[in-house]
C-alpha positions, 0 to 999 in steps of 0.5 A: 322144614320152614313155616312161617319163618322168613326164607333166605335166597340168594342167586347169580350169574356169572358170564365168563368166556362166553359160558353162562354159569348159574347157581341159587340157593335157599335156605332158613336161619337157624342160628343167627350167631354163627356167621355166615353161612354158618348160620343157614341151614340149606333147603334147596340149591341149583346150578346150571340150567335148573338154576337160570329158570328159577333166576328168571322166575324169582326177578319179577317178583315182589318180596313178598310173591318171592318169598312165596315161591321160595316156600313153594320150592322148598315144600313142594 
């Protein structure tokens, strides 16, 4: 589980024929040789409704407050 490591987040949304579909997901670096993704270790994801909640929640924040909450999402 992360400590005071820098998290790694990254979501969308995506409009197609009128349908909304979200994702987001969070995770740690744990080698950073490997290229992407292999590099993460996943923490938390969502998609759908779950997701577009965090979305909205995660734009207003400064780097520093959204990794806050990001921690905060992934220890609970």
């Amino acid at each position: 589980m992360p400590n005071a490591e820098k998290l790694h987040y990254d979501y969308g949304r995506e409009f197609e024929e009128g349908e909304e579909s979200c994702w987001l997901w969070i995770a740690e670096m744990k080698n950073p040789a490997l290229p992407e993704p292999h590099c993460y270790c996943l923490l938390l994801s969502a998609r759908g409704t779950r997701a577009a909640t965090l979305i909205k929640n995660f734009q207003s924040l400064s780097p520093d407050e959204a990794q806050e909450y990001a921690r905060k999402l992934v220890l609970g």
